[in-house]
C-alpha positions in Angstrom: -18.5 4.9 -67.0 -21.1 2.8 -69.5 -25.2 3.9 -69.0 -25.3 0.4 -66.3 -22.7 1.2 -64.1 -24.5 5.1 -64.2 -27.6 3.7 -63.4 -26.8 1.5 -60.8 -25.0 4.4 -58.4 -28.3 6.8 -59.0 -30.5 3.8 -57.8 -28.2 3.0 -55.1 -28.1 6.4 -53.7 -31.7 6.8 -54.2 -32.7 3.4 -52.1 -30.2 5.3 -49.3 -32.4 8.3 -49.4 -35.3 6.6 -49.0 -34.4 4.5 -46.4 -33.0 7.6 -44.5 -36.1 9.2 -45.1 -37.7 6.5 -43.7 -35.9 6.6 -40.3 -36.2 9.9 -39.9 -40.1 9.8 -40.0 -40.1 6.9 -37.7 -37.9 8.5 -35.2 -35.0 5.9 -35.3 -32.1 8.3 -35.9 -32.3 12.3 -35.7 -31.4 14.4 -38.8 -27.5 15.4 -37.7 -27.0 11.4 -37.7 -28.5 11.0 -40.8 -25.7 12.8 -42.1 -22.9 10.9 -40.1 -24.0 7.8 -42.2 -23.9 9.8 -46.0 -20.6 12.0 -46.5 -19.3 13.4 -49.9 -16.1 14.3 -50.6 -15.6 17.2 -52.6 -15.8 17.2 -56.3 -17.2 13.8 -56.6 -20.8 13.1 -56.4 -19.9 8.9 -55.0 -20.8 8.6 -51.5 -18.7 7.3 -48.5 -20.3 5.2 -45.8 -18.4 6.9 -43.0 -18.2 4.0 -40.3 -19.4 4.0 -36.9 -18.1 2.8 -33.5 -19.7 -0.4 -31.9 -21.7 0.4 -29.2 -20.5 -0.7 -25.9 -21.1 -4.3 -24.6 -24.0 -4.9 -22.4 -24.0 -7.5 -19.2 -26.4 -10.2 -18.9 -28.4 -8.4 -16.4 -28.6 -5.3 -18.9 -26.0 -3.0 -17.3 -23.4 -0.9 -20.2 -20.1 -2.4 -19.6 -17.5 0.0 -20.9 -13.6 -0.8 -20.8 -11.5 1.9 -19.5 -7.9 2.3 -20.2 -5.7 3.9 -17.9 -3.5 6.5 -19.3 -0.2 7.0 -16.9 1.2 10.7 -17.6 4.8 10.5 -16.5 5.9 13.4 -14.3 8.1 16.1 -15.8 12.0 15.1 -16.9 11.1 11.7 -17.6 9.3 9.8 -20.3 6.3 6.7 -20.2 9.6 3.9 -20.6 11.3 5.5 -18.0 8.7 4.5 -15.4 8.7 1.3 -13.5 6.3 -1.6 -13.7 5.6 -0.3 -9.7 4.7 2.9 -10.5 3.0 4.4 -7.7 2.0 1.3 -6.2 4.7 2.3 -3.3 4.7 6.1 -2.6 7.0 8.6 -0.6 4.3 9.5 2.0 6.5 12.3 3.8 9.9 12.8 4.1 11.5 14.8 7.1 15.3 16.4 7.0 17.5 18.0 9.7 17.5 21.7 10.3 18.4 21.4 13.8 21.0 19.6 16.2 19.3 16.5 17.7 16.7 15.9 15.3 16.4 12.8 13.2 16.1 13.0 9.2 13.1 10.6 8.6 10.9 9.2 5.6 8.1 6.7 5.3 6.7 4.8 2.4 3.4 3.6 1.4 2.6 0.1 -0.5 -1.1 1.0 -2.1 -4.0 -0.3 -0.6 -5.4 -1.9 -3.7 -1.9 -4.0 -4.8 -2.5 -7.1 -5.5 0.9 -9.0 -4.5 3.8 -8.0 -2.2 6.4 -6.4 -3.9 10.2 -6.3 -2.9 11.4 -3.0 -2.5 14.9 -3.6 -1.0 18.0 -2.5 -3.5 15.3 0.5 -4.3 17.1 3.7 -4.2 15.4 6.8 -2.5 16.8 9.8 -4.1 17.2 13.5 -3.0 19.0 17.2 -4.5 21.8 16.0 -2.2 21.2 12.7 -0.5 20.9 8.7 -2.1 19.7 5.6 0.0 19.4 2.5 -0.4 16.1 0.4 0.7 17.9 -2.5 3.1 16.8 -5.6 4.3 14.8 -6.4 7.5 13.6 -9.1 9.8 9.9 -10.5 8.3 9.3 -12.1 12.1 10.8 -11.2 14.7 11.2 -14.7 16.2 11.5 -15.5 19.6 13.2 -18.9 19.2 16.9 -18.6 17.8 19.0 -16.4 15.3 17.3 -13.8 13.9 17.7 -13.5 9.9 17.2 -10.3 7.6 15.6 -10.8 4.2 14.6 -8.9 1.7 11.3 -6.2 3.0 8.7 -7.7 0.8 5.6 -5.0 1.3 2.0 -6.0 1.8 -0.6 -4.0 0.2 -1.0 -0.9 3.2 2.4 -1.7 4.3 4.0 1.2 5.9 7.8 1.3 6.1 9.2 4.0 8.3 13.0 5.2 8.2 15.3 6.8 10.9 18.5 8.7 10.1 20.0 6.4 13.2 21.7 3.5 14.3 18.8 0.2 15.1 18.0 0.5 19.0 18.0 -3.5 18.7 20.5 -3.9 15.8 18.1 -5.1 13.6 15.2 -3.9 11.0 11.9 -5.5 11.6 8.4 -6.0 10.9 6.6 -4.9 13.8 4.0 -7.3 15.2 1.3 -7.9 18.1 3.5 -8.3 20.3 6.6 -6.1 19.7 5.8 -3.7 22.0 7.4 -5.7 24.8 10.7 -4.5 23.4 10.2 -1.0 24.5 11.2 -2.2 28.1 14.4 -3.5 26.9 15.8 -0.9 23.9 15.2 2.4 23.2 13.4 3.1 20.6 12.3 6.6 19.5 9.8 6.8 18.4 8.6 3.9 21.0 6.9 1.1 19.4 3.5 0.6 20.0 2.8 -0.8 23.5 -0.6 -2.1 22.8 -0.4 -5.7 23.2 -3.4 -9.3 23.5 -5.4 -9.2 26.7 -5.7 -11.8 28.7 -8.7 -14.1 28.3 -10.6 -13.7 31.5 -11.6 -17.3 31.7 -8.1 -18.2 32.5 -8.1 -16.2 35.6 -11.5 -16.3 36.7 -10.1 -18.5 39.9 -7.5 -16.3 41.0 -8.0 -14.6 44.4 -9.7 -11.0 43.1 -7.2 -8.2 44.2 -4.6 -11.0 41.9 -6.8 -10.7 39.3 -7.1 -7.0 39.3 -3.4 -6.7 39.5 -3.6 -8.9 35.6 -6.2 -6.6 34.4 -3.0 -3.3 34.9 -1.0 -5.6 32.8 -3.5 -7.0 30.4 -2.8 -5.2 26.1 -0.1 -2.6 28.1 3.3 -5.2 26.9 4.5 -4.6 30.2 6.4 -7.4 32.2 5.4 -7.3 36.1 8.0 -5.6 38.4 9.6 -7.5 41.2 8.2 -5.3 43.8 4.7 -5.5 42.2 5.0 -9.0 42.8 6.2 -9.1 46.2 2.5 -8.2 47.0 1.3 -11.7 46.3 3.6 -13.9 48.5 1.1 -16.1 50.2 0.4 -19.7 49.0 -3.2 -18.8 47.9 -1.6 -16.5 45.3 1.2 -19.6 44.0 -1.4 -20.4 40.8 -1.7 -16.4 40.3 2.1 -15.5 40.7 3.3 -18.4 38.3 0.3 -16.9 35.7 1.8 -13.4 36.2 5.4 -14.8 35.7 4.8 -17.0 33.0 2.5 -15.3 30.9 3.6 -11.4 30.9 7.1 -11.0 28.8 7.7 -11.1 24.6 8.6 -15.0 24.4 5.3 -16.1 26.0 3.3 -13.8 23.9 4.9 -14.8 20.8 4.2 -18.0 21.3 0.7 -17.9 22.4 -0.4 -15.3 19.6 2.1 -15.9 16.6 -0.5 -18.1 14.9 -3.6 -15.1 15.0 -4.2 -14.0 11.0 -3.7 -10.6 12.8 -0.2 -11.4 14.2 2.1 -9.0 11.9 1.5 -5.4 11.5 1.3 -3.2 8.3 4.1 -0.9 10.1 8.2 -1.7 9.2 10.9 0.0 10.5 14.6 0.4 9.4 17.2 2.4 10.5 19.9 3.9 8.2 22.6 4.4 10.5 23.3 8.2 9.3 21.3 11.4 8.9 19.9 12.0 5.7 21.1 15.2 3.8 17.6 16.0 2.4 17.1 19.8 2.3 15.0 20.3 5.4 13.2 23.1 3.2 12.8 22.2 -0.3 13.7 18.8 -2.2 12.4 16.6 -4.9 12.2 13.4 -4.1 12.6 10.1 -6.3 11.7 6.3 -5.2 13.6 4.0 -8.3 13.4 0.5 -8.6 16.3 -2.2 -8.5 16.2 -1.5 -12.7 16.5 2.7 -12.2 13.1 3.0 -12.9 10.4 5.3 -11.3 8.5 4.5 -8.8 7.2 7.8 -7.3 8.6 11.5 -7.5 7.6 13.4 -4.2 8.1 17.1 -3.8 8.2 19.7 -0.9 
């Protein structure tokens, strides 16, 4: 190297020194990053401006913004490809298998709370030591008003979707609704579907002879159609407008239609029925939910 290019790299490294000597006596930078700037490699005297990362982005209203990456560690026996674009957005949340005569093998899923779309989940295989099932279809709304057609179980975020080692009480899987509960009176369901159904809206009635009224109130959100006998108690002509609101109003069909419109109409709670007990060990299994591709959705051990 000539006497220039000598001279140069001394009064390079000297202006460096200075000006880290500099920020060090102002208090910019403390002496262990003085040091991250200027490292030297061994057996050469050049320097090597060692770079540094860019400080994280800051919001308009002054905030530190920093971008976090999730990292998704892929349960033991399988690797990061082998797991589904759904990966825990639908989990096993319990499974139950038969130890005993009379019991029913049962398992429930879980669509996360914070999914963004609905995701179709029938063709998904639930898998077990011994046992393999296949997600079906079910009925979306269970219509009053003509046939009733199975579709594909498309799960809302906080969709719950319980399964019965049975045959359907009704024939069908189904969505439950508002207004469901009215089938408890007709099939037997076990467990019973909720029997919480709309109450009546009091200004409807308000003209109704009072012990009529009172009678609506015992039937008002309980999904129970009036008995014959019950009604036998309200005969007279001055209860005509109060029997015809009792027998019009109190059964599934009438509720559908009068509620089937409410944003609050369907329920986060499916049911389907298998039609056969599940061999899941009723002690110990591991449990795997796959896709319609093989992939993994959960892996749920007990």
């Amino acid at each position: 190297m000539g006497k220039h290019g000598s001279f140069m790299i001394i009064l390079f490294i000297a202006g460096l020194l200075i000006f880290l000597a500099s920020q060090l006596l102002s208090g910019k930078i403390k002496p262990e990053g003085a040091f991250s700037i200027l490292s030297l490699t061994p057996g050469t005297s050049t320097p090597i401006i060692v770079p540094r990362e860019n400080p994280p982005s800051t919001s308009k209203g002054g905030s530190r913004h920093i971008e976090k990456k999730e990292t998704v560690i892929p349960p033991p026996g399988f690797t990061v490809n082998q797991l589904s674009p759904y990966y825990q957005k639908v989990r096993v949340q319990s499974v139950y298998g038969t130890s005993y005569l009379g019991s029913v093998s049962t398992f429930t899923l879980h669509a996360d709370y914070n999914n963004q779309n609905p995701i179709n989940i029938t063709g998904w295989r639930i898998k077990g030591n011994r046992e393999e099932i296949l997600i079906p279809q079910a009925i979306a709304d269970y219509s009053f008003y003509g046939v009733l057609y199975p579709t594909d179980i498309a799960v809302e975020p906080n969709d719950y979707i319980y399964a019965y080692g049975t045959n359907a009480p009704a024939g069908e899987n189904f969505r439950l609704n508002k207004c469901i509960g009215y089938l408890n009176e007709k099939y037997a369901f076990n467990p019973s579907l909720s029997g919480s159904c709309p109450y009546v809206d009091r200004g409807e009635i308000g003209g109704f002879p009072g012990d009529c009224q009172s009678y609506i109130y015992s039937l008002s959100g309980s999904c129970r159609t009036p008995k014959a006998d019950e009604l036998n108690r309200f005969t007279a002509q001055i209860y005509d407008a109060c029997r015809r609101y009792i027998e019009t109003n109190f059964n599934y069909g009438a509720c559908y239609r009068a509620h089937r419109s409410d944003r609050d109409f369907f329920s986060h709670e499916w049911r389907i029925w298998i039609g056969r007990q599940f061999t899941f060990d009723p002690q110990h299994d591991v449990i795997r939910l796959f896709d319609k591709s093989g992939l993994l959705v959960d892996l749920y051990t007990y």
